[in-house]
N, C-alpha and C positions, 0 to 999 in steps of 0.2 A: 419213865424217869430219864431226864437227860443226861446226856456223858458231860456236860459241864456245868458249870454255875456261874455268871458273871453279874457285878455291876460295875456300875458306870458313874462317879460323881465329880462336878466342879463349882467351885468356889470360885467368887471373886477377890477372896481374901479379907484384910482391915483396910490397907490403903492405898487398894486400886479402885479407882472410878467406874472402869470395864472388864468384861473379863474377855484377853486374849486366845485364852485355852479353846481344844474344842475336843471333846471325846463323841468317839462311835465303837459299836457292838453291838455283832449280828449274832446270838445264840447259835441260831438255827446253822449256821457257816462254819461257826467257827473262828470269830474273826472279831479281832480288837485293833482299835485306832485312835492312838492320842499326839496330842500335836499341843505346842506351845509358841503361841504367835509371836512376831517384833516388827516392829514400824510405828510410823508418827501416826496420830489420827486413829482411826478406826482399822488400818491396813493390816496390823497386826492379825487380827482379827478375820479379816478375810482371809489372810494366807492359810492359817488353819484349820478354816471350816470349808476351805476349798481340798487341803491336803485330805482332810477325814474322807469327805461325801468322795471324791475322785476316788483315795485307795478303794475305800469297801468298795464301789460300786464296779473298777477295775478287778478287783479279788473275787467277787461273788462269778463274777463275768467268766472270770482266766478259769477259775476252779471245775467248770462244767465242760472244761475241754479237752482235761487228758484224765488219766486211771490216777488212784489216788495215791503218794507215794510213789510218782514213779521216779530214776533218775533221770537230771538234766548231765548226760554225757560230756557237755564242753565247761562242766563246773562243778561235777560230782557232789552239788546236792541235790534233792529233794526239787522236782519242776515247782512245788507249794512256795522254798525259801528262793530259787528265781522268780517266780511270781511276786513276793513281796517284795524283791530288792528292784526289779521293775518297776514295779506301781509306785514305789516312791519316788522313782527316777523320775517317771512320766510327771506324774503330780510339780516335781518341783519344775522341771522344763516349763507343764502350762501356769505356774504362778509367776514364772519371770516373760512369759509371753504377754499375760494380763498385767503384769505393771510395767512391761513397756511401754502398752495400749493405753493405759487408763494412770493420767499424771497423778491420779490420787492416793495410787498403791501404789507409786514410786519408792522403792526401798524395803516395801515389805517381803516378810521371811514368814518362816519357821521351823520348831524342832519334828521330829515323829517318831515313834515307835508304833512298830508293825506285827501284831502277832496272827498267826493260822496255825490250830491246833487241826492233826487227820492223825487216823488212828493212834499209836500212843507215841506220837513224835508230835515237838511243835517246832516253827519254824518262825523266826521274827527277823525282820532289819530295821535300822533304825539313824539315823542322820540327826545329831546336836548331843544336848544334853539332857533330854528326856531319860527316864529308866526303866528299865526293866527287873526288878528281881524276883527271885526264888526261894519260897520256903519249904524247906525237904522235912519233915519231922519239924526238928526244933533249929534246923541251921538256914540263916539265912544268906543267899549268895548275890552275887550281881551275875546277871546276863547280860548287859549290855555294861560300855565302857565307853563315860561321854568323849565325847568328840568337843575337847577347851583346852584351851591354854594347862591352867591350872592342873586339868589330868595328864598331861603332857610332865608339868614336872611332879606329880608324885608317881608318875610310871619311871621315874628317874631318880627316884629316890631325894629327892630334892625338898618334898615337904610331905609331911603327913597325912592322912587324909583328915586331922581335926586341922591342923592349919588350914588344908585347902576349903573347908568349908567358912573359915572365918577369913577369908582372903580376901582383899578389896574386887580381885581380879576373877572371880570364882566365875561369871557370867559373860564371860567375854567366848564364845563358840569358834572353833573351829570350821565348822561345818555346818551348814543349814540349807532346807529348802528356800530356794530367791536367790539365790547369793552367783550362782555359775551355771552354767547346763552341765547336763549329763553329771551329777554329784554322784560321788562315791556312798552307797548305801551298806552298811556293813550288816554280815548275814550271820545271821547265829539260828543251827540247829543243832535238836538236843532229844532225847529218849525224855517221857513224862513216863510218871508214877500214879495211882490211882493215891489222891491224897497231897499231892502237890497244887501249893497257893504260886501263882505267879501276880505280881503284883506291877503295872507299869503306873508313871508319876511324872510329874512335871516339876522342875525347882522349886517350886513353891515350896515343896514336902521339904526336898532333900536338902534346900541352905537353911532348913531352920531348925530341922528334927534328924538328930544322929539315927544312925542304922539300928543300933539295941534299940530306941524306944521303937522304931519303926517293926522290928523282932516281935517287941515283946505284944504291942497293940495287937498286930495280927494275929500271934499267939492265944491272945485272950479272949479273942472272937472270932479265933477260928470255925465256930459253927452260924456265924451271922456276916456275911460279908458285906452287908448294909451297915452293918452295926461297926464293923471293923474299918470299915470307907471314912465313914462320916467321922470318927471315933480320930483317924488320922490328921484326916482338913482339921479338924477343932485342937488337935495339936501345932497345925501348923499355924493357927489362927493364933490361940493362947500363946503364940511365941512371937507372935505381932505379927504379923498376916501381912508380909510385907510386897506378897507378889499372889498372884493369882492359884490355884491352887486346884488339879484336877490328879483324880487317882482312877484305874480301874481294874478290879482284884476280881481273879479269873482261879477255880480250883477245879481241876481234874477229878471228876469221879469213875471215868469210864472210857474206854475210847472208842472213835471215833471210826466209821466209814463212809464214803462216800456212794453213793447209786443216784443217776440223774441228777447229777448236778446239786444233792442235798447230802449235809453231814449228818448221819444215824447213828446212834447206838448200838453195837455188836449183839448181837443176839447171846442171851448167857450170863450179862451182866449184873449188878447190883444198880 
C-alpha cells in the first residue's frame, strides 16, 4: 500500500482557447507540481511546463543526496523545504534566460506551488497566486498565501476575502516566475496526519468557487479523489470557466521514508 494517494487534473476551462496550466506528480517521490502560466502567444504555456519538468526533475535529483529530514543549519528548515525553495529559484532564473534567448517567450511567466511530502512532515514553496490548502477532519485551512495585490489588502484588513475575490484587481501578482532573478520563494513546513487531504489549485478554482463549496466537495469525496478533482473543475466550469483550471489533491495515508534515493512506506503501517 502506498503512504499516499495523489491526482493530478486540468482543464482548459469554457473560455480559454489553451490551456496555460501545467501539473506534475511523482507518487513514488513524493512530489507535487503545479504552475499557472502568463504571456502573449503560447509563452504562457511554456513557462510552466518548463517550471513543472525542471522542479520535479531538480527534486527527484536533490532528494538522493542527503538523509531524509535532515536540518539545513543556515535556515532551520528541513534540506527537503530548501530543496524546494531552490528548485523554484533555479526554474524561474532558466525561464527568464530562455525568454531573453528566444524573442517569442518574451514576457512569459508563471505561478508554482511546490509540495515534497518525507516521513510525516511536508515541505512546500510557492511563488504567485497558485494554492495550497488543507483539509484536517472537517476544517479546511490555507497553507500558502498568494503573493497579489489584492492579498496585500485583505492582510490589512482593508477588504474581505469575498470582496477580494469579486475584485477587478484579484489577478494582478506580486510575484512570479520570469519576472526577476533569484525570486523570493516562500517556504512552508508542517507536521502531516494520517488522513490529511492537501489540495493545490490554480485561480481558475479559487476566483470562481468560495472556500466552503471547495470544503464541502472535498468533503464529499473524500474516499474518491478522482471524483473530488473532477467534481471541483466542473464547479469551476459551471461558474463560467473563465480561466483555465488545474487542481492536484494529495491525502496522507502513511508516512513516508526515504533509502536510495526512493520514498517507502514505514514498515508497520496501514
Amino acid at each position: 500500500m502506498s503512504a499516499l494517494e495523489m491526482i493530478a487534473v486540468t482543464d482548459v476551462g469554457v473560455k480559454r482557447s489553451h490551456n496555460e496550466d501545467c501539473v506534475g506528480i511523482d507518487l513514488a517521490s513524493g512530489i507535487a507540481v503545479l504552475a499557472d502560466g502568463m504571456g502573449g502567444h503560447n509563452a504562457g504555456e511554456v513557462a510552466s511546463a518548463m517550471a513543472v519538468d525542471l522542479i520535479k526533475r531538480l527534486l527527484k535529483d536533490g532528494l538522493t543526496r542527503f538523509p531524509q529530514g535532515e536540518l539545513d543549519e543556515e535556515t532551520g528548515f528541513s534540506r527537503e523545504a530548501v530543496l524546494a525553495r531552490d528548485s523554484a529559484v533555479l526554474a524561474n532564473n532558466t525561464i527568464i534566460e530562455t525568454a531573453q534567448s528566444k524573442p517569442e517567450c518574451a514576457g512569459m511567466g508563471t505561478t508554482v506551488v511546490v509540495a515534497v511530502f518525507f516521513g510525516d512532515r511536508i515541505a512546500v514553496s510557492h511563488v504567485g497566486d497558485s494554492r495550497m490548502y488543507l483539509l484536517r477532519k472537517e476544517v479546511l485551512s490555507h497553507v500558502t498565501e498568494d503573493h497579489s495585490l489584492i492579498q496585500e489588502q485583505v492582510r490589512r484588513g482593508l477588504l474581505t476575502a469575498e470582496d477580494a475575490r469579486n475584485s477587478a484587481i484579484k489577478n494582478l501578482v506580486t510575484r512570479a516566475l520570469g519576472v526577476e532573478m533569484d525570486v523570493e520563494a516562500d517556504v512552508v513546513e508542517d507536521i502531516t496526519l494520517v488522513g490529511d487531504t492537501y489540495m493545490m489549485c490554480s485561480d481558475g478554482l479559487t476566483d470562481v468557487v468560495p472556500d466552503e463549496a471547495i470544503r464541502l466537495t472535498m468533503l464529499e469525496h473524500s474516499n474518491n479523489l478522482e471524483k473530488a478533482a473532477q467534481c471541483l473543475i466542473d464547479l469551476a466550469n459551471d461558474a463560467g470557466g473563465p480561466d483555465n483550471i488545474s487542481v492536484i489533491i494529495m491525502r496522507v495515508k502513511n508516512e513516508f521514508t526515504r533509502k536510495k534515493g526512493f520514498l517507502t512506506r514505514l514498515f508497520g503501517g496501514k
